[in-house]
Every structure is written in C-alpha cells, then in structure tokens.
Backbone as a printed PyTorch tensor [residue, N CA C, xyz], in Angstrom:
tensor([[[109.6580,  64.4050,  87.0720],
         [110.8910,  65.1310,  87.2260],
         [111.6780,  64.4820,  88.3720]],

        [[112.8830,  64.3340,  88.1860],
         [114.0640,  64.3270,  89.4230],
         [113.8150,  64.5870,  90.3700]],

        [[113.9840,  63.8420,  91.7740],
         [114.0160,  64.4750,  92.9920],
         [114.9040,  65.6340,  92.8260]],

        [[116.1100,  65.1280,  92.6220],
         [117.4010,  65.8740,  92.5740],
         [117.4240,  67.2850,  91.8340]],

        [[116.3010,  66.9250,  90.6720],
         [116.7730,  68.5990,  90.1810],
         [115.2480,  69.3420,  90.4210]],

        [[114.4650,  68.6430,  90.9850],
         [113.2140,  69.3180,  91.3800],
         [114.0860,  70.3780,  92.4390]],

        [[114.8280,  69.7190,  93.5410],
         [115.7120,  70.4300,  94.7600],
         [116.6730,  71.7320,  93.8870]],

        [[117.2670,  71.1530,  92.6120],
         [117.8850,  72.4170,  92.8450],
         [117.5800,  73.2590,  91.9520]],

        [[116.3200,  73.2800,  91.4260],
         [115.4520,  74.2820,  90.8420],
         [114.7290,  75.4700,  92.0680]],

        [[114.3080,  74.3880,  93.1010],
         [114.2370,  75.1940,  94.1100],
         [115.1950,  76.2580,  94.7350]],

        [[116.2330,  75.3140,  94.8350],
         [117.4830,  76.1600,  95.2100],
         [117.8660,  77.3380,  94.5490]],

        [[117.9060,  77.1730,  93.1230],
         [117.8540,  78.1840,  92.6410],
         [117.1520,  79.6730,  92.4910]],

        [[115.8910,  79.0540,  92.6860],
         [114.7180,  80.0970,  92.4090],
         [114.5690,  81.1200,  93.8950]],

        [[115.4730,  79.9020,  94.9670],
         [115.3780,  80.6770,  96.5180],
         [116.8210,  81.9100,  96.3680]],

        [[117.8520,  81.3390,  95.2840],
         [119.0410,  82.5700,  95.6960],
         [117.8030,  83.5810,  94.7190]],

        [[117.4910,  83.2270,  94.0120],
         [117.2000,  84.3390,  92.4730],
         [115.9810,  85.2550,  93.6670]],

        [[115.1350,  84.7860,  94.3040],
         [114.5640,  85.6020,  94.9760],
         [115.2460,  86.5170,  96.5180]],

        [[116.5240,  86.0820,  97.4960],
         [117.0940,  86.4110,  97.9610],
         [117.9370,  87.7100,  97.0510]],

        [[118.3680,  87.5540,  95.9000],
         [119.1490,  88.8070,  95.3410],
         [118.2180,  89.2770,  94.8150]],

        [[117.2960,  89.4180,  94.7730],
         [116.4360,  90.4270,  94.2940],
         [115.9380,  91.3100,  95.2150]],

        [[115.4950,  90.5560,  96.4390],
         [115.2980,  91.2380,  97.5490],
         [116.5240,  92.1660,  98.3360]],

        [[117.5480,  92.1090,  98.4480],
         [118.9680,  92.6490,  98.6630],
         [119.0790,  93.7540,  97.9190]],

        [[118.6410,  93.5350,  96.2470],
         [118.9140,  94.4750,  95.1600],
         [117.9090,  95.3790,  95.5940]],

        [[116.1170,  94.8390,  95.6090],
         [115.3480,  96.1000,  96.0460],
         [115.6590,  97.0300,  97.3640]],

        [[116.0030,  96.2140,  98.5290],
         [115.9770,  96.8990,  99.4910],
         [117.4310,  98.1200,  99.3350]],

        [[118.4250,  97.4520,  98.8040],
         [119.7910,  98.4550,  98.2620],
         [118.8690,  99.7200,  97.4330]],

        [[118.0930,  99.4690,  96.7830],
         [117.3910, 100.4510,  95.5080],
         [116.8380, 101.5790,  96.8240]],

        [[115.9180, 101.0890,  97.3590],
         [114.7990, 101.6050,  98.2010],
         [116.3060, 102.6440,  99.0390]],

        [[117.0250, 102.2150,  99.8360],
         [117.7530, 102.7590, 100.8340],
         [118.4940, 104.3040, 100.0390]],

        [[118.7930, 103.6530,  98.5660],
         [119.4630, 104.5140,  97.4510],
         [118.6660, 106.1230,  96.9950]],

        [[117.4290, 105.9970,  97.2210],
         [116.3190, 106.3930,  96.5710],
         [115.5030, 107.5560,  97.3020]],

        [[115.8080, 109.2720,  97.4290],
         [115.2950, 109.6120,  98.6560],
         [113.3850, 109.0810,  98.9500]],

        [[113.2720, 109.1150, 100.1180],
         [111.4290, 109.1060,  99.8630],
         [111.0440, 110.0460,  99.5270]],

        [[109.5270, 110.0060,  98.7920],
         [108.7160, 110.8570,  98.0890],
         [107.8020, 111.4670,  99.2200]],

        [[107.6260, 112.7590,  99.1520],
         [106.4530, 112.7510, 100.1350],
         [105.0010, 112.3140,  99.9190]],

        [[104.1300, 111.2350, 100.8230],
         [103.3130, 111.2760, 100.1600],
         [102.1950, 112.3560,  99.8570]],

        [[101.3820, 112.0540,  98.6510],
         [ 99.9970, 113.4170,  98.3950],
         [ 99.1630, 113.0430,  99.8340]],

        [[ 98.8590, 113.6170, 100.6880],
         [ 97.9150, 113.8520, 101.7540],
         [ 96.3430, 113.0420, 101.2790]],

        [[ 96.1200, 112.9400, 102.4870],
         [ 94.6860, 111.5750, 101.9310],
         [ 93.3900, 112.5400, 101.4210]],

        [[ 93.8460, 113.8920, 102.0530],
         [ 92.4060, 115.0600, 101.9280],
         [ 92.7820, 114.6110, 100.5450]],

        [[ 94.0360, 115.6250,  99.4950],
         [ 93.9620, 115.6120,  98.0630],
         [ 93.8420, 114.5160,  97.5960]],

        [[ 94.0820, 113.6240,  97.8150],
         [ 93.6510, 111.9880,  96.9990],
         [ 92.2120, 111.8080,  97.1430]],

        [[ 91.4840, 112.1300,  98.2320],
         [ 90.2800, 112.2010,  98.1990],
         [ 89.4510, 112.9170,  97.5890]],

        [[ 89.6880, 113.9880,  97.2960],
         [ 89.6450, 115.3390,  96.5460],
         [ 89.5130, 115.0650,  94.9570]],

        [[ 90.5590, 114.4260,  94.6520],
         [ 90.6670, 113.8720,  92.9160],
         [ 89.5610, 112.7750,  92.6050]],

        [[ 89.6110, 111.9680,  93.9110],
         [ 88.9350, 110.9070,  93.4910],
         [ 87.0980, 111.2490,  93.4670]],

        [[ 86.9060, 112.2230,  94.4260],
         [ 85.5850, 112.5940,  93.7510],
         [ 85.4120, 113.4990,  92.6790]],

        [[ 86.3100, 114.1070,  92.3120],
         [ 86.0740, 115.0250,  90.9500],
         [ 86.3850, 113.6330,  90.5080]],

        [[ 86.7240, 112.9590,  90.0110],
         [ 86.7510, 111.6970,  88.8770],
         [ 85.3210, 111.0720,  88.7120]],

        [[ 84.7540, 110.9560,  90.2980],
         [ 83.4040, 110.3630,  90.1190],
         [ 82.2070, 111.4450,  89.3080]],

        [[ 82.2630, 112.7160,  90.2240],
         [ 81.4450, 113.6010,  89.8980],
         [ 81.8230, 113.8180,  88.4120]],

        [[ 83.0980, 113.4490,  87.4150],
         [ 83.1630, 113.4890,  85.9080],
         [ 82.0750, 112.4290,  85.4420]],

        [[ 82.3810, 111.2850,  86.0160],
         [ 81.7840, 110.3010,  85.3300],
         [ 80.0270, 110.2340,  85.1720]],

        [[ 79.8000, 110.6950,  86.6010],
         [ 78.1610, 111.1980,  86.4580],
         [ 77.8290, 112.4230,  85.4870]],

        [[ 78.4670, 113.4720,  85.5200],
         [ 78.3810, 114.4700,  84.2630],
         [ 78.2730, 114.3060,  82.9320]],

        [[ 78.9610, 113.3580,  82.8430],
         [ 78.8450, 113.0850,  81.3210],
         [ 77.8550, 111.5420,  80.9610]],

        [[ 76.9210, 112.0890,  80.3310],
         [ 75.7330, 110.8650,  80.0810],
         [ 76.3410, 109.3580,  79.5650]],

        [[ 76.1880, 108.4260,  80.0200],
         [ 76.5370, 107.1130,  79.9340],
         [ 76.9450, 106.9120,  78.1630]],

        [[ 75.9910, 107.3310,  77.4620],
         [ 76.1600, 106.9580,  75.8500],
         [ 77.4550, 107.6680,  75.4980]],

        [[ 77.4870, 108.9360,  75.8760],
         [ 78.8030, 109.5170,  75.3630],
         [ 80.3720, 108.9480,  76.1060]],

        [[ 80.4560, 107.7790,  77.1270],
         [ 81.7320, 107.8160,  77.4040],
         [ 82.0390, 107.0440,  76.7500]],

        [[ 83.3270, 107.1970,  76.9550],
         [ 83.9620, 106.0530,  75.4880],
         [ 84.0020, 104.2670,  76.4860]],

        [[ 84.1180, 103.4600,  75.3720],
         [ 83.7820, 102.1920,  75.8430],
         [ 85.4280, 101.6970,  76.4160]],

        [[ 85.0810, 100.9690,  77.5260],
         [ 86.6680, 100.2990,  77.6640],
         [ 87.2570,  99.2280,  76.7660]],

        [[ 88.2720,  98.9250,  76.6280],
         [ 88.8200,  97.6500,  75.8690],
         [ 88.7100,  96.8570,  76.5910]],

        [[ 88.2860,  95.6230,  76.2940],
         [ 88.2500,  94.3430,  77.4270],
         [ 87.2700,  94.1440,  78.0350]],

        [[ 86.2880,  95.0050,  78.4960],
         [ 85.2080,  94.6880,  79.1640],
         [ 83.9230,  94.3660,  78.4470]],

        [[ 83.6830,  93.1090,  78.8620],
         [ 82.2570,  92.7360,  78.7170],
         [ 81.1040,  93.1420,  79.0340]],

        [[ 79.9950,  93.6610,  77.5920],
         [ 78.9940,  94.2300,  78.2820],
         [ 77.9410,  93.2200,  77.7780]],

        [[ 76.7030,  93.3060,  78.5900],
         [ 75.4030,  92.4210,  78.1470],
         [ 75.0410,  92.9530,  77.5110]]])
C-alpha cells in the first residue's frame, strides 16, 4: 500500500474516532444518570442465580449453544 494513502486512511479513521467521541460524550451529557442498583442487591441476585443453578440437578439444565463439552 501507499505511503500516502496508508497516512490518510489513518487520518481518516483518527477524525471518524474524534466524532464519535464528541457524539458520545454530547449523548452521555444529554442523558439524565441512572441510579445505580446498590452492590448489596446485585449481590443478592447474583447468589440466588448461583443457589438456582445448584438446585436444579446438572442433567435437567438446558445445554448452552456454543459450548464445548467433553
């Protein structure tokens, strides 16, 4: 490839990431904040999720897509 257009591929790809960043941070400023869920209740869900997964016997959960088993 071109020195020349190797450079202004770069160039390009540096505005295309500069207005994107401008656009998110405009979005973000636009956008009220969410409050976040407190770490107790996130913690809270995340062991009822575990304590599901031990409840229910290994044969009966359903299989994932994609994952490889031996």
């Amino acid at each position: 490839m071109n020195i020349h257009t190797l450079e202004e591929v770069a160039r390009q790809r540096q505005r295309e990431l500069h207005e994107e960043a401008v656009r998110r941070r405009a979005d973000a400023e636009a956008e009220p904040a969410r409050p976040q869920t407190p770490l107790r209740v996130r913690t809270g869900w995340t062991l009822v999720g575990i304590g599901l997964k031990l409840a229910i016997p290994a044969q009966r959960r359903p299989v994932r897509t994609g994952t490889a088993r031996s």
